[in-house]
C-alpha positions in Angstrom: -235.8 -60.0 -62.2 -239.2 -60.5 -61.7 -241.6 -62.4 -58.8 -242.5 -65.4 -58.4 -245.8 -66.4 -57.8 -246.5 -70.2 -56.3 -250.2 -71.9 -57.3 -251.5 -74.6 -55.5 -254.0 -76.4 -56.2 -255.6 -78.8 -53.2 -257.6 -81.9 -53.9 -258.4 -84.9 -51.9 -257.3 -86.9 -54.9 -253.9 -86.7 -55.7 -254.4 -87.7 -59.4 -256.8 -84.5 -59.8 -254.5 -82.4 -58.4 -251.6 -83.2 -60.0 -253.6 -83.7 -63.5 -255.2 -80.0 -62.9 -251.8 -78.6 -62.0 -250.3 -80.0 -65.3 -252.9 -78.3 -67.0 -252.6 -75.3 -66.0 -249.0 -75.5 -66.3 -250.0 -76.3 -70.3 -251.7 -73.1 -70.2 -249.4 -70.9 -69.2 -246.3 -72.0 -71.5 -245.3 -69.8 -74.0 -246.5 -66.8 -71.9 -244.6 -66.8 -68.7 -241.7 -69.2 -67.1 -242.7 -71.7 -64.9 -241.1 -73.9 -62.4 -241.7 -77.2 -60.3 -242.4 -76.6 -56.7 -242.4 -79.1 -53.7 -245.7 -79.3 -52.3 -246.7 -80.5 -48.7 -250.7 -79.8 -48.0 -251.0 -76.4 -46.1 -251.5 -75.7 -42.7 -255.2 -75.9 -41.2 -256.4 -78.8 -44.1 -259.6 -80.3 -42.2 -260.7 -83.9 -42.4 -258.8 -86.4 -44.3 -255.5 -85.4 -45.6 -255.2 -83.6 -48.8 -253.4 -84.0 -52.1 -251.3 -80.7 -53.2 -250.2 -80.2 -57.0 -248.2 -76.7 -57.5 -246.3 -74.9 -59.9 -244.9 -71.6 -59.5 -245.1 -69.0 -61.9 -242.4 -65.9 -63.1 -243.9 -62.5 -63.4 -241.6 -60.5 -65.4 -240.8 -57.1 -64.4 -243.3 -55.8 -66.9 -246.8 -55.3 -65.8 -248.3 -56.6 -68.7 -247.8 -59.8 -67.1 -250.5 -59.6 -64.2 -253.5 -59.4 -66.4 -252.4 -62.1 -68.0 -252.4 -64.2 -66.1 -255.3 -63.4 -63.7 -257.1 -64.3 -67.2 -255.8 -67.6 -67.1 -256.1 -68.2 -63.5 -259.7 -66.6 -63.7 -260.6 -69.4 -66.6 -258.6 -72.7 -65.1 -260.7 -71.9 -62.2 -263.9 -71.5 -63.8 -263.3 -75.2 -64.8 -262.1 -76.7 -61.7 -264.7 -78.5 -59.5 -266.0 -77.1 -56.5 -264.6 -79.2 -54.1 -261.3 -77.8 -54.6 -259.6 -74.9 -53.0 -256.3 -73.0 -54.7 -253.8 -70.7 -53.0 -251.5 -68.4 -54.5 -248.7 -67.5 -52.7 -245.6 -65.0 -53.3 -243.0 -64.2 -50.6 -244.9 -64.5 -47.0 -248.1 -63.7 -48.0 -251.1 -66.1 -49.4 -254.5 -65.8 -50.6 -256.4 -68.9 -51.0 -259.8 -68.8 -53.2 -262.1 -71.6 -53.0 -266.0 -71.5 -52.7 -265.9 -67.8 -54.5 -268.0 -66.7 -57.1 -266.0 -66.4 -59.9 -266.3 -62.8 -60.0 -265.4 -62.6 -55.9 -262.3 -64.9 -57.3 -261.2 -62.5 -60.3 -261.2 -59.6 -58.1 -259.3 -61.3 -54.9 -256.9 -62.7 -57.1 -256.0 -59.5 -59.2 -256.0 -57.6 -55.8 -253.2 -59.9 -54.7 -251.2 -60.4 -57.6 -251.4 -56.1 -58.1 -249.8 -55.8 -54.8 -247.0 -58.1 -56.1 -246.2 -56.6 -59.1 -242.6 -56.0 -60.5 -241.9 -53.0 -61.6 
């Protein structure tokens, strides 16, 4: 079996989150197994309450996989607007990227999903 990693993406507007999790979602099909995931906003949101779009995504036991998809992460989120914040989460522990370079968000984000690698 593999691990499962859960993106969220936060938004104040519920239609930009849920359309930039369906994109992303579009993305990643034929590459890796996805699922739907109930989202509430996450703890500590400041100021007016937050829209939350997630999917979560199946990391085989391969390690092929991680690569992968940090190079689709690293792209959707080169194209997502600044305003926005997204957190990846697998088990207990989380790492959210927002206001990153994108170079500060490739390297956080392949940190993390190393650590989680099947194997």
């Amino acid at each position: 079996m593999g691990v499962w990693v859960e993106v969220v993406l936060v938004d104040r507007d519920p239609e930009v989150a849920d359309r930039g999790i369906r994109q992303l979602r579009r993305e990643l099909q034929g590459e890796f197994a996805t699922r739907d995931v109930v989202t509430v906003a996450p703890e500590g949101i400041k100021g007016d309450a937050a829209a939350v779009g997630a999917v979560a995504v199946a990391l085989g036991g391969a390690g092929g996989m991680v690569p992968l998809l940090i190079a689709v992460l690293r792209d959707w989120l080169g194209r997502r607007s600044s305003g926005q914040r997204v957190k990846l989460t697998v088990g207990d522990e989380s790492i959210e990227v927002d206001a990153a370079s994108a170079e500060e968000q490739r390297a956080l984000v392949e940190a993390f999903l190393r650590r989680h690698e099947a194997g």
